[in-house]
FIROKE-846433 format. One record per residue: residue in three letters; y negated, z negated, x negated of N, C-alpha, C, O, CB in turn; residue number from 1. Coordinates in steps of 0.05 Angstrom, whole numbers, plus 5000, padded with zeros to 4 digits. Each point is the difference from the previous one (the first is absolute). Glycine has a CB too. Example, Ala and Ser with C-alpha at 12.3 -4.5 7.8 and 13.67 -1.06 7.14 Angstrom:
  kemar    ny    nz    nx   cay   caz   cax    cy    cz    cx    oy    oz    ox   cby   cbz   cbx  pami
    ALA  5114  4844  4736  4976  5000  5018  4976  5000  4982  5000  4987  4979  5023  4988  5059     1
    SER  4956  5039  4969  4976  4999  4984  4978  4986  5015  4978  4996  4990  5035  5047  4986     2
//
This chain:
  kemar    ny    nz    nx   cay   caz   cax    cy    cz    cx    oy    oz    ox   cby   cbz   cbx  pami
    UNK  0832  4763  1604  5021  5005  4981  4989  5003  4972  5008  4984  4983  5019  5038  5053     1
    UNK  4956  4997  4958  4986  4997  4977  4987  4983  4989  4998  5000  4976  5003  5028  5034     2
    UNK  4988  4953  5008  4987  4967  4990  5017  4987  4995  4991  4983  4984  4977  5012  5039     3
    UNK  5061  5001  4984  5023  4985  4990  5013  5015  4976  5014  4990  4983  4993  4990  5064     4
    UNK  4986  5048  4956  5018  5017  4970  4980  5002  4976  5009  5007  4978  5023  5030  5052     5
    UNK  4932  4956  4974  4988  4992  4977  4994  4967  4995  4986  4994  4981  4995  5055  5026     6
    UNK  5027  4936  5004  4991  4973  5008  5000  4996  4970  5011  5015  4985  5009  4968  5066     7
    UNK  4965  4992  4940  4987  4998  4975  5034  4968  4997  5011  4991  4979  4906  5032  5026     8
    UNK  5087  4971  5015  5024  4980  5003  5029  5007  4993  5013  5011  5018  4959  4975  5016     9
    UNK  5045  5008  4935  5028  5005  4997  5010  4999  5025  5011  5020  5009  4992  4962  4948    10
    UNK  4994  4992  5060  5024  4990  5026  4998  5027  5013  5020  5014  4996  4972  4929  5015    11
    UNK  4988  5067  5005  5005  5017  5012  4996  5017  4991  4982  5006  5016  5017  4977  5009    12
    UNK  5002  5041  4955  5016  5022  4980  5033  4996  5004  5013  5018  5010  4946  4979  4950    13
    UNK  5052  4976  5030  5026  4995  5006  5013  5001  5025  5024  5006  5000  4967  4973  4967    14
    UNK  4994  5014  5060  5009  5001  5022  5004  5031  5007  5020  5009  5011  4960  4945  4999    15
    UNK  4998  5062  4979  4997  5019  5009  5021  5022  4987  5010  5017  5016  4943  4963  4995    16
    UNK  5054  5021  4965  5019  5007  4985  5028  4997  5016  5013  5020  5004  4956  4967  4956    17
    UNK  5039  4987  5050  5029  4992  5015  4995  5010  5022  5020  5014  5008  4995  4945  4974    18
    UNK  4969  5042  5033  5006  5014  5027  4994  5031  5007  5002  5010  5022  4990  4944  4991    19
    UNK  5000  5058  4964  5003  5030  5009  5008  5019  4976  4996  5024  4999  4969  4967  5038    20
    UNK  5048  4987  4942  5011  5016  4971  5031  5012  5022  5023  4992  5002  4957  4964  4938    21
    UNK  5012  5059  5070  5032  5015  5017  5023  5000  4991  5019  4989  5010  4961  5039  5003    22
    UNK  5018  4987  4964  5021  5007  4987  5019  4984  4990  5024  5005  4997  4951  5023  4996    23
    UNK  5006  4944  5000  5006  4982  4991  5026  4986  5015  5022  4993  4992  4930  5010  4990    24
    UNK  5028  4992  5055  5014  4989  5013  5025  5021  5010  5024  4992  5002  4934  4975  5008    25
    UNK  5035  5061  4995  5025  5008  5005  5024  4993  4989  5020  4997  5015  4955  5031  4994    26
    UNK  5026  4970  4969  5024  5001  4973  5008  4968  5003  5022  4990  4998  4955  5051  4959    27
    UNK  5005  4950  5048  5007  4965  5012  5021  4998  5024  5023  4994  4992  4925  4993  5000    28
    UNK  5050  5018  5037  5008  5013  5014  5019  5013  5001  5013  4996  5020  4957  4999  4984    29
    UNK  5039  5021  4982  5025  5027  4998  5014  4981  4984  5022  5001  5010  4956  5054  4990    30
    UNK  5023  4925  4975  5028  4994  4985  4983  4960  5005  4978  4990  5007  5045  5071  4942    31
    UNK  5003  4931  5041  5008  4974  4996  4978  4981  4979  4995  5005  4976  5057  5016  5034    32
    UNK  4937  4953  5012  4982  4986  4990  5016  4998  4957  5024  5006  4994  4957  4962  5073    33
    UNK  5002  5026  4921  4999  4993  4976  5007  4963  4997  4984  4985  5012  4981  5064  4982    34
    UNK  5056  4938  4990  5006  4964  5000  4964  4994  4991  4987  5006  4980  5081  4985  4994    35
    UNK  4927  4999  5047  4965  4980  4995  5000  4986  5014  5012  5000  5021  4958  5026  4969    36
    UNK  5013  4954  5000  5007  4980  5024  4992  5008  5029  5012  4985  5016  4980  4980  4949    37
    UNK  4993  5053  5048  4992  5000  5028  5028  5016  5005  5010  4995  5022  4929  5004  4982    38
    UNK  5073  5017  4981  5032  5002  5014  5018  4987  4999  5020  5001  5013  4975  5029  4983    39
    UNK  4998  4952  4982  5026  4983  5004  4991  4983  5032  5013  5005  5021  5003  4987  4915    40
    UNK  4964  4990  5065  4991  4984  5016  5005  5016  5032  4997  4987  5020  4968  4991  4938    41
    UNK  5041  5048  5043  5002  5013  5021  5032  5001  5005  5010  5001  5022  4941  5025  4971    42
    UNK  5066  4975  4983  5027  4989  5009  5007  4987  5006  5021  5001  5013  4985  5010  4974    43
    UNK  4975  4957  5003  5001  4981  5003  4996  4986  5042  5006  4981  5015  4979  5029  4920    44
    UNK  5002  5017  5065  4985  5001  5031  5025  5010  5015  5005  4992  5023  4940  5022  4966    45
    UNK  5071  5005  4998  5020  5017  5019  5032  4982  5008  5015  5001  5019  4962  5051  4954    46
    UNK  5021  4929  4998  5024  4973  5004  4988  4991  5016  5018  4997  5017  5003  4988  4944    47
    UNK  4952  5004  5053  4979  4983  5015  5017  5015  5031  5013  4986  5015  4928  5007  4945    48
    UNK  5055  5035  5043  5000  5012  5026  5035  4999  5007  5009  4993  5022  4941  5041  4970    49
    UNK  5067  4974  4983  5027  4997  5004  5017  4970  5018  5018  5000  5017  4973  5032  4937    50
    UNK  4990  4941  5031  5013  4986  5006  4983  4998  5034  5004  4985  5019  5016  4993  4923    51
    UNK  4968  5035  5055  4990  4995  5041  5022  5002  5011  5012  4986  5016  4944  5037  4993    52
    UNK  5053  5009  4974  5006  5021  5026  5036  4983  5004  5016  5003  5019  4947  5063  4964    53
    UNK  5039  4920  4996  5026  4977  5003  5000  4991  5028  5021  5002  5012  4977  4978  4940    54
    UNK  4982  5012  5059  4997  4983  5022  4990  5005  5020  4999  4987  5020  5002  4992  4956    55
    UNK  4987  5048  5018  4987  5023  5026  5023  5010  5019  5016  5019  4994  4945  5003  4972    56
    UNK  5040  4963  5056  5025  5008  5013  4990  5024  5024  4984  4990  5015  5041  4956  4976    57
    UNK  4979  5083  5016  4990  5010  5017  5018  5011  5018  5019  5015  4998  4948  4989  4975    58
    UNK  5023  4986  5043  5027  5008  5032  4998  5031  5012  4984  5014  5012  5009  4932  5012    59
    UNK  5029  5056  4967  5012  5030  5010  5023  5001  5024  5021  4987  4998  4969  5028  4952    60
    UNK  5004  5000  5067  5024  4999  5029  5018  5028  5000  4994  5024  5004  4969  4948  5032    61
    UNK  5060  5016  4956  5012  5019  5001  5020  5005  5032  5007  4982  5015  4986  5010  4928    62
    UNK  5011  5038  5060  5019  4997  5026  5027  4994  4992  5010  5007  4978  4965  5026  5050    63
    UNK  5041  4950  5000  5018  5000  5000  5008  5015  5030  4987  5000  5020  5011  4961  4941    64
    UNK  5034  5054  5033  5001  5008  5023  5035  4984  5008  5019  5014  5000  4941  5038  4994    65
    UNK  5041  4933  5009  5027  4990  5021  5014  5018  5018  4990  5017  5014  4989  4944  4988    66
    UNK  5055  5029  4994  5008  5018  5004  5006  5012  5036  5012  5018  5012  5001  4967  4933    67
    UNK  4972  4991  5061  4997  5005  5044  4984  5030  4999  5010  5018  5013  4973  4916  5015    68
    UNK  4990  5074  4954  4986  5014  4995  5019  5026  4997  4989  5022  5002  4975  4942  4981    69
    UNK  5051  5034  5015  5016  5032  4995  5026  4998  5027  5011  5020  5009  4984  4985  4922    70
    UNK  5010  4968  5078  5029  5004  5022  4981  5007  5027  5008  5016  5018  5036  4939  4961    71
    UNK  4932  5034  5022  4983  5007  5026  4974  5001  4997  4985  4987  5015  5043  4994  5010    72
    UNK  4959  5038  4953  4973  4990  5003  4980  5007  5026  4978  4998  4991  5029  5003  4958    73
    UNK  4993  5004  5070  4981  5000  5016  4998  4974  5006  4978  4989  5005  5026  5053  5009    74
    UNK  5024  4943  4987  4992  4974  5021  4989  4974  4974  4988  4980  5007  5060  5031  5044    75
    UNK  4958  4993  4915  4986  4991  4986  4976  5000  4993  4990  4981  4988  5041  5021  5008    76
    UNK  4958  5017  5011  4971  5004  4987  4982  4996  5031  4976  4998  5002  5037  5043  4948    77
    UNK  5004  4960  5069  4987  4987  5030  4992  4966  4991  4981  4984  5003  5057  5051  5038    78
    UNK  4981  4964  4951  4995  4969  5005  4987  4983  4968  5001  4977  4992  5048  5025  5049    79
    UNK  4939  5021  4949  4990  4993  4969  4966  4984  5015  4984  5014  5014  5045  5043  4944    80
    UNK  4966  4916  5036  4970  4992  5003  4986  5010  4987  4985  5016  5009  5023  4950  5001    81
    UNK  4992  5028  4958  4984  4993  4976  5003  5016  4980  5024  5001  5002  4977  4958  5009    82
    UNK  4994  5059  4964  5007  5011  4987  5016  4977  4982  5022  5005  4991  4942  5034  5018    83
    UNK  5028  4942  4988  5010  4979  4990  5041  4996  4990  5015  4992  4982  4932  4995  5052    84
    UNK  5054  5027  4997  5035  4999  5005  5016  5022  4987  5025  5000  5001  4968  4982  5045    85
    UNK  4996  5035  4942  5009  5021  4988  4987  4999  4973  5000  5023  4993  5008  5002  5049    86
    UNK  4982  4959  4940  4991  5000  4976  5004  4971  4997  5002  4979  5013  4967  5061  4985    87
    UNK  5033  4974  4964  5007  4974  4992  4989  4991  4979  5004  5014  4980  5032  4991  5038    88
    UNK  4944  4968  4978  4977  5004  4979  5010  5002  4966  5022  4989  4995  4948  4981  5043    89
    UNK  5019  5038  4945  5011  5005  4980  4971  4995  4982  4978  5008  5004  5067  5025  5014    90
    UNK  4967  4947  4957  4970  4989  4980  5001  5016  4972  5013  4998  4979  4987  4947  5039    91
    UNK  4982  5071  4992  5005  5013  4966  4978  4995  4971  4976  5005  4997  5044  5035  5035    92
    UNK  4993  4952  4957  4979  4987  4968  4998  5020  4980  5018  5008  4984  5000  4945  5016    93
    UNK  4954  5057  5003  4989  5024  4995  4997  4995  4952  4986  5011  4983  4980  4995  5091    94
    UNK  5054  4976  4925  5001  5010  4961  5002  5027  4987  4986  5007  4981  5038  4954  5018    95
    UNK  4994  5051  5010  5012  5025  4989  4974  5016  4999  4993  5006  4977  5057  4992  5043    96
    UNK  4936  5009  4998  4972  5014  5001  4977  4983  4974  4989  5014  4983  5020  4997  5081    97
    UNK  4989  4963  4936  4979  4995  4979  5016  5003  4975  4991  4986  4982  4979  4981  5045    98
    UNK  5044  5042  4969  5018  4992  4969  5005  5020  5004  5016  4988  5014  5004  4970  4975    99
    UNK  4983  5066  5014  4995  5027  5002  4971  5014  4989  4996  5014  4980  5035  4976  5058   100
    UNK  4950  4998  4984  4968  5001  4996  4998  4994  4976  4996  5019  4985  4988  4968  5056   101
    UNK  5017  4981  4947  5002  5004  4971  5001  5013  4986  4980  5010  4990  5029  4972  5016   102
    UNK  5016  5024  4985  5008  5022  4982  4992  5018  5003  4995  5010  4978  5034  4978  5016   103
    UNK  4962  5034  5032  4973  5016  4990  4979  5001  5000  4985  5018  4992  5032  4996  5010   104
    UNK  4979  4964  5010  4965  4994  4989  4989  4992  4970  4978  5003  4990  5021  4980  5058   105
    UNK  5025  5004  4942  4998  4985  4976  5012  5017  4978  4989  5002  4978  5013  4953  5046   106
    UNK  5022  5059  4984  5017  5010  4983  5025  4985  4987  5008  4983  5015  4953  5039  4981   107
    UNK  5052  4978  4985  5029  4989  4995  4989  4970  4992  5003  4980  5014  5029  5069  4966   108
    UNK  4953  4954  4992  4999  4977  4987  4989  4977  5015  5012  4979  5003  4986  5048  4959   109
    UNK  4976  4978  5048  4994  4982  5024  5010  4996  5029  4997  4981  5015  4972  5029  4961   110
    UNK  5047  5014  5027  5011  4994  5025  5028  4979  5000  5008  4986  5019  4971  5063  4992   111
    UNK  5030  4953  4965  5021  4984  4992  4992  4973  4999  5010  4982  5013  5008  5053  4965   112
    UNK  4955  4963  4997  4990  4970  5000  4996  4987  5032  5005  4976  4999  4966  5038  4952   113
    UNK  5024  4995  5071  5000  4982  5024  5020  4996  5011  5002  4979  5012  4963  5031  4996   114
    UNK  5060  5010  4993  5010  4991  5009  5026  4980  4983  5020  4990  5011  4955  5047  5022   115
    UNK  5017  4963  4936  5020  4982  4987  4975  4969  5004  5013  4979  5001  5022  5065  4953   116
    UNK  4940  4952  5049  4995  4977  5009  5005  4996  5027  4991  4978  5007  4980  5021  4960   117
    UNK  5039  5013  5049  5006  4986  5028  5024  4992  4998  5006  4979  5012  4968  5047  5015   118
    UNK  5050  4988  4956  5029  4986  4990  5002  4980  4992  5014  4982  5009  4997  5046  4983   119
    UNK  4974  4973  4986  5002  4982  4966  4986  4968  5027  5014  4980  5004  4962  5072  4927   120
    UNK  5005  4951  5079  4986  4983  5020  5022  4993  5015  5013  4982  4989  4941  5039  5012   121
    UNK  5057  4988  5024  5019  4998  5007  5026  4985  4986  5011  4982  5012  4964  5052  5007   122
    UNK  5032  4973  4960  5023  4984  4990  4991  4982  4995  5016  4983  5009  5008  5042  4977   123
    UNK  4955  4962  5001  4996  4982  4990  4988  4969  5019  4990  4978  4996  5007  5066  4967   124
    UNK  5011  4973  5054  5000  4983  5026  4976  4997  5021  5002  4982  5017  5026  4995  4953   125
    UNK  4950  5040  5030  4983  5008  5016  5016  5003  5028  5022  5009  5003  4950  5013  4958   126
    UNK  5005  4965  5064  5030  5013  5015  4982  5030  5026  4988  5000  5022  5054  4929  4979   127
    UNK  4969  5094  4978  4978  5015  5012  5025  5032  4999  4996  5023  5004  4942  4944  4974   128
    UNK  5090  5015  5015  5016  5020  5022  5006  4997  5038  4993  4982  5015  5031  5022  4935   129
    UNK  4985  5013  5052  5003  4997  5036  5018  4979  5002  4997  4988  5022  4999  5061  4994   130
    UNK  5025  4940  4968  5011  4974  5003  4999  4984  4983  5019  4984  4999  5002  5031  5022   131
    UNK  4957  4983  4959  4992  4982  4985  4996  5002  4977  4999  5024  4998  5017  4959  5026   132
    UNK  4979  5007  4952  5015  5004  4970  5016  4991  4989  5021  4991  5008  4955  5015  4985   133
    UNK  5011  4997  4979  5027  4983  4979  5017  5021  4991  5002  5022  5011  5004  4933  5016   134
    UNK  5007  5036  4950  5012  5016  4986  5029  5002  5014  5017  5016  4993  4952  4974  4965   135
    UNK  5035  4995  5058  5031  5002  5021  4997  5028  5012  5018  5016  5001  4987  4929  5018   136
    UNK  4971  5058  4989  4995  5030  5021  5012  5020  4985  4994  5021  5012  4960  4969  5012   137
    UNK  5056  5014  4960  5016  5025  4997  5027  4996  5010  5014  5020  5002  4961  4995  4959   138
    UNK  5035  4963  5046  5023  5007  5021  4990  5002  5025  5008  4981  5015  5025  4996  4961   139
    UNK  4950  5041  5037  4991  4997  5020  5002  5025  5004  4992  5015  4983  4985  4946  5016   140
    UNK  5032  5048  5024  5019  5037  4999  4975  5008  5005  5006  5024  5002  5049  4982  5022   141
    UNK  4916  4993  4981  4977  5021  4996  4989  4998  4982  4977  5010  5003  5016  4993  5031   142
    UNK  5011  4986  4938  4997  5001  4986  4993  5021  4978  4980  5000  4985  5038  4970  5038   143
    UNK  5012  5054  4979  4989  5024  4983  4984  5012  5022  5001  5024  4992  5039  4986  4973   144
    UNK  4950  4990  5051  4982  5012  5012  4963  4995  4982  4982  5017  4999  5060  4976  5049   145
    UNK  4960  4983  4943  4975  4991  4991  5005  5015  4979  4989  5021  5002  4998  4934  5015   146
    UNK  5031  5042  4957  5015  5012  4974  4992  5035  5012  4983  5012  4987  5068  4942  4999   147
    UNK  4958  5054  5029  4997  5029  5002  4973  5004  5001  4994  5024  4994  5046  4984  5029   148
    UNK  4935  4972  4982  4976  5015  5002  4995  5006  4963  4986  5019  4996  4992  4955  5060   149
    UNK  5029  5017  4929  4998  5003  4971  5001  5034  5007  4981  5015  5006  5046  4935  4965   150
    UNK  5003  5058  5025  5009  5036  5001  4981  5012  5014  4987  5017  4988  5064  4981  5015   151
    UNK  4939  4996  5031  4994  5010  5018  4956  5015  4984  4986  5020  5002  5066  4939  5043   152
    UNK  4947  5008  4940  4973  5011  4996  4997  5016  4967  4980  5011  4990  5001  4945  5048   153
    UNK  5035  5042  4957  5004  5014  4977  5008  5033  5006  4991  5019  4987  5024  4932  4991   154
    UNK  5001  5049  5043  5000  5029  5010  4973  5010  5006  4991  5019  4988  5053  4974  5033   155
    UNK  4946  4997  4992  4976  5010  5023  4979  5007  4985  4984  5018  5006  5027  4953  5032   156
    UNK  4985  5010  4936  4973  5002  4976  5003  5021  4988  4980  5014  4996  5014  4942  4992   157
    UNK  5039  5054  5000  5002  5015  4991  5004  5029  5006  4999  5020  4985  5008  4942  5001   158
    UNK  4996  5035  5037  4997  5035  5016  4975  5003  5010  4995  5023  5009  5050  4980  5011   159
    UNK  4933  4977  4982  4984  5001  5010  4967  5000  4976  4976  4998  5003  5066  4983  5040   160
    UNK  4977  5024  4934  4980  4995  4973  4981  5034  4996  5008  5022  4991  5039  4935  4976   161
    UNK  4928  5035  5041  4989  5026  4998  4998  5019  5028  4983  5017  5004  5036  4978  4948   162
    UNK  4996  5000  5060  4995  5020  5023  4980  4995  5018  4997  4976  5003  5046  5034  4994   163
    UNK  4940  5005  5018  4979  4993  5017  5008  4999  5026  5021  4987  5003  4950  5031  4968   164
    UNK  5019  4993  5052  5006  4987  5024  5009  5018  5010  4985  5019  5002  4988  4951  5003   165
    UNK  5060  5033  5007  5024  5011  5000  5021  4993  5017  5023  4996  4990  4964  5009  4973   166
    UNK  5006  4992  5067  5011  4998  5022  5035  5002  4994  5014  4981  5006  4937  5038  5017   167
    UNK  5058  5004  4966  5030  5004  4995  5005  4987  4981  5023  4991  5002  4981  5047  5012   168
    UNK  4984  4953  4962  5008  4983  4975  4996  4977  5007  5010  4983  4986  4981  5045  4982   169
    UNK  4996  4964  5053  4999  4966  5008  5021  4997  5015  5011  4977  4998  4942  5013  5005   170
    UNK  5060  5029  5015  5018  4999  5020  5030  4987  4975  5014  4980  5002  4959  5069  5041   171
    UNK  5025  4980  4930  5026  4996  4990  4996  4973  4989  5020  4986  5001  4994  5064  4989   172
    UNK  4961  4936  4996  5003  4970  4986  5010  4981  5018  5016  4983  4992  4948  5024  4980   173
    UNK  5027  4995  5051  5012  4980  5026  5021  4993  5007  5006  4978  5007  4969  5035  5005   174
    UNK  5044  5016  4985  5025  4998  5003  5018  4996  4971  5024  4993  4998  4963  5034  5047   175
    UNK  4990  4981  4931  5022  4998  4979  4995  4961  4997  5018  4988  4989  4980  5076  4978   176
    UNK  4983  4924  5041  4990  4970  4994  5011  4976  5012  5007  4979  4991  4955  5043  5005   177
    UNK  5037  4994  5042  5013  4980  5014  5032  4997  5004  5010  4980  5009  4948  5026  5011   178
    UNK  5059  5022  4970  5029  5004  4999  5009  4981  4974  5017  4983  5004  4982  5070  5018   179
    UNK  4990  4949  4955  4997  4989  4975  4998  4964  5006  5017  4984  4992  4955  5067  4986   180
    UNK  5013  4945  5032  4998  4973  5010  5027  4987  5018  5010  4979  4995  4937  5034  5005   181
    UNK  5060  5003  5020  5021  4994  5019  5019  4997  4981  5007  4978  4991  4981  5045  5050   182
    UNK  5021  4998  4952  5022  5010  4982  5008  4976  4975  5023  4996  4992  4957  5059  5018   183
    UNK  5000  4931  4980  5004  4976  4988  5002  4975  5016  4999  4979  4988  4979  5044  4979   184
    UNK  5023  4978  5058  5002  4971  5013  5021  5008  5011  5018  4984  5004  4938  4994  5005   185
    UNK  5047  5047  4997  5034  5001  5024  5018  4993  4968  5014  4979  5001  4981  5078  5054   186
    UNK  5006  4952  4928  5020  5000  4972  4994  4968  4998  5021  4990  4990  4975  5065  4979   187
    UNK  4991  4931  5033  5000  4975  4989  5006  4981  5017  5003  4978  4991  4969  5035  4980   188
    UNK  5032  4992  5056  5006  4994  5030  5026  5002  4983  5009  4979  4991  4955  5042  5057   189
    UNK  5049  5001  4948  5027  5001  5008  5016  4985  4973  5022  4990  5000  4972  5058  5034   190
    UNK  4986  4954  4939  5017  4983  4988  4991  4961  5002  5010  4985  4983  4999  5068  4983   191
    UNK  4975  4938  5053  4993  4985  5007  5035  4987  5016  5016  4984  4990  4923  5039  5008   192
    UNK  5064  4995  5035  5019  4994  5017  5025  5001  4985  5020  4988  5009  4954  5028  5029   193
    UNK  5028  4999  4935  5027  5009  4989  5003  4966  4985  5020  4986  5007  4977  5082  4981   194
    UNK  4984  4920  4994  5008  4976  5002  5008  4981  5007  5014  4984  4988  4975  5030  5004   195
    UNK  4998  4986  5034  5008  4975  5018  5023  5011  5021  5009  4989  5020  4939  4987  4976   196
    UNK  5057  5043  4996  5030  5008  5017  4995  4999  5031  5013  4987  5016  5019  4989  4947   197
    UNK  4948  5040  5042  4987  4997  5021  5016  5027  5017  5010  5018  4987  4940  4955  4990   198
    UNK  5050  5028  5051  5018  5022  5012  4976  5027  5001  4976  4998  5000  5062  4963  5034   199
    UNK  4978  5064  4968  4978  5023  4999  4979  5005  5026  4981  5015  5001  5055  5007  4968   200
    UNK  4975  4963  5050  4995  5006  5020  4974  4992  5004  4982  5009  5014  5061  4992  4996   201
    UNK  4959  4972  4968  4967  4985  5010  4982  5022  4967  4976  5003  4996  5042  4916  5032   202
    UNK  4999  5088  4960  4980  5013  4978  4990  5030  5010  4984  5014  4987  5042  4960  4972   203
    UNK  4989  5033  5069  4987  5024  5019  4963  4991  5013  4978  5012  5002  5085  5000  5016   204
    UNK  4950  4960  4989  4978  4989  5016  4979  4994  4987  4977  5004  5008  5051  4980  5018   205
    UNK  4977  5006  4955  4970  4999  4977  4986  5024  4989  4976  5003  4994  5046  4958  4987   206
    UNK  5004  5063  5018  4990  5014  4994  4971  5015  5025  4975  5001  4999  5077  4995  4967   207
    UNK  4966  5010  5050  4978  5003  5017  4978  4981  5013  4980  5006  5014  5053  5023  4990   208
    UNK  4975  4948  4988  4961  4974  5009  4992  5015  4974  4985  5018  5007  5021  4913  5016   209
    UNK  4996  5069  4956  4981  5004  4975  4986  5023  5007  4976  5003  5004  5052  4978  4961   210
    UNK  5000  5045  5035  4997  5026  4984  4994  5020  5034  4982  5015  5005  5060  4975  4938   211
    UNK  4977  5002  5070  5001  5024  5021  4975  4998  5017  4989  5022  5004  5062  4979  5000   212
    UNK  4937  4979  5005  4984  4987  5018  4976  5009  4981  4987  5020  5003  5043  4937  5023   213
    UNK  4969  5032  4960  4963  5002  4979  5000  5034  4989  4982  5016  5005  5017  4920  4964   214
    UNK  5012  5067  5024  5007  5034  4986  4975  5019  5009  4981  5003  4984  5078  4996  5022   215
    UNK  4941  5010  5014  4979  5005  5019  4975  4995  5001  4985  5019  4994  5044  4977  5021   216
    UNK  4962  4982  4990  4969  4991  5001  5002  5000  4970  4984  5016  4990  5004  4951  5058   217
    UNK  5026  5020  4932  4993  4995  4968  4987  5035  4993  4977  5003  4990  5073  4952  4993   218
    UNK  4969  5072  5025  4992  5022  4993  4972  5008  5008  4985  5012  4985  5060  4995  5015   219
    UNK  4948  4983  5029  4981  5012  5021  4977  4983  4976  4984  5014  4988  5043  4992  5077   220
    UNK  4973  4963  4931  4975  4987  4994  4995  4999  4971  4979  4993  4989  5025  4980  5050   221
    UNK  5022  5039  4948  4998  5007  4969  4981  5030  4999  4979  5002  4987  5076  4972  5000   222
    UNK  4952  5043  5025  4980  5020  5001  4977  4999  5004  4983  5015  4990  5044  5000  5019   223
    UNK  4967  4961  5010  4963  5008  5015  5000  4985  4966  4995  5012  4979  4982  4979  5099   224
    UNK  5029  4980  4923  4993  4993  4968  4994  5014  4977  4980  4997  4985  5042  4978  5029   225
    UNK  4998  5043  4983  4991  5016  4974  4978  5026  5006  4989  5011  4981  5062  4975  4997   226
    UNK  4944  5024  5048  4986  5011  5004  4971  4988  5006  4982  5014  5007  5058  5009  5001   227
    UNK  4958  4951  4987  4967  5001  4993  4994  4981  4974  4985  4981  5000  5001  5024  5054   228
    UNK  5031  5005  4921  4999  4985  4982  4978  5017  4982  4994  4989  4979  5055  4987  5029   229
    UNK  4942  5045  4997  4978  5016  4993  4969  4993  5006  4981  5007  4987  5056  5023  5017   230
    UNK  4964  4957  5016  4973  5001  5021  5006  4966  4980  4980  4996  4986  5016  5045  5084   231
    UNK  5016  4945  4928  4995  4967  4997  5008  5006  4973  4976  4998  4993  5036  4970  5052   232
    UNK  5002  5039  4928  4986  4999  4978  4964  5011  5001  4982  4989  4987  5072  5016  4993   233
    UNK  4945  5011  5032  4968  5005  4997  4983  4980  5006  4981  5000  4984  5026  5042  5026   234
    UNK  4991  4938  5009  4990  4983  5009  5004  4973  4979  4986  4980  4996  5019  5047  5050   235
    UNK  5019  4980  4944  5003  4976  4984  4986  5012  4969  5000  4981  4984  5050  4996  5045   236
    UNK  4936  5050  4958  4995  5002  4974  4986  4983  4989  5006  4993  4977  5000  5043  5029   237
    UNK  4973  4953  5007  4978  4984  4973  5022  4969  4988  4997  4987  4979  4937  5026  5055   238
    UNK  5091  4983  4992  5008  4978  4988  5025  5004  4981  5007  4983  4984  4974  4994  5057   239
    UNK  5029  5043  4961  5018  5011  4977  4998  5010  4985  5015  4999  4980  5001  5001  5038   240
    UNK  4956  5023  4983  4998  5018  4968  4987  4981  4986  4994  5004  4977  5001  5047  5036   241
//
């Protein structure tokens, strides 16, 4: 340690300086990268992971229970083979969690910049929404759902500006981030169906494929997300400060 903290060599003085100036890195760590290029280029990275998670389909089984299951169940669940017959697979596209992550790993201004290049990209005809691009896709009733990640990460940066690692304050950004997000696609859902004079019945049903169905895992995987956005800005400092 001392042969590297007298070394007669600037380079390593400088190495040595970045990796154990603490204080330095603490204060790195605890608030929001600084606009440079290794943060921008890291937003640039988080539009990179968003448009995966577009296409990251992950199968979830949910139960179903039919209604023989309640008039006789002994002789239903006798004759059950497979878990198979009582679940029913369900694909969930894990966005809401990285566009969350964003915004507090990055904070507002950068968390915003990725996810207005995955839009601005998107409209312009990239085809790196779940049903394609182009600037048509805003008549496309999941639409304010993409529009809501704007609010959603703008919430989350901003309650989350300064505070350190805070099990109950990550819980409340989660729910103030991922409700914030819904809350702009169910409203834009409905003035979506109100156009096309669409019946309510099917604007129940969308509501719940979007909102009721994902709600859940979005809360559960928005949390572990923002709960290790501490441990991975650190890992990420030499490329952002």
């Amino acid at each position: 340690m001392n042969l590297i903290k007298n070394s007669k060599y600037p380079k390593f003085k400088n190495i040595y300086k970045r990796l154990f100036s603490n204080t330095k890195y603490q204060a790195f760590i605890d608030s929001y990268p600084k606009i440079r290029i290794g943060a921008v280029l890291v937003a640039i990275l988080c539009t990179f992971f968003i448009v995966i998670a577009t296409f990251t389909k992950l199968p979830l089984y949910i139960l179903t229970i039919p209604e023989q299951a309640f008039t006789n169940p002994p002789q239903y669940f006798k004759n059950i083979k497979d878990i198979s017959e009582i679940t029913t697979t369900y694909y969930y596209i894990p966005q809401i969690p990285l566009v969350l992550f964003a915004g507090a790993l990055l904070g507002a201004r950068l968390g915003i910049f990725a996810v207005l290049l995955y839009i601005t990209a998107g409209l312009l005809g990239c085809q790196i929404f779940a049903s394609g691009g182009g600037i048509e896709y805003v008549n496309q009733k999941g639409f304010g759902y993409i529009l809501g990640y704007l609010l959603g990460t703008t919430l989350v940066a901003h309650y989350l500006n300064g505070i350190k690692f805070n099990l109950k304050k990550y819980f409340i950004a989660t729910l103030t981030g991922v409700f914030a997000i819904h809350l702009v696609g169910i409203l834009y859902l409905i003035g979506i169906i109100i156009v096309n004079t669409q019946q309510v019945l099917e604007l129940f049903g969308w509501i719940w494929a979007l909102s009721g169905i994902q709600l859940p895992y979005d809360l559960l995987l928005s949390f572990i997300a923002i709960c290790i956005v501490i441990p991975v800005r650190g890992a990420l400092w030499f490329a952002m400060d």
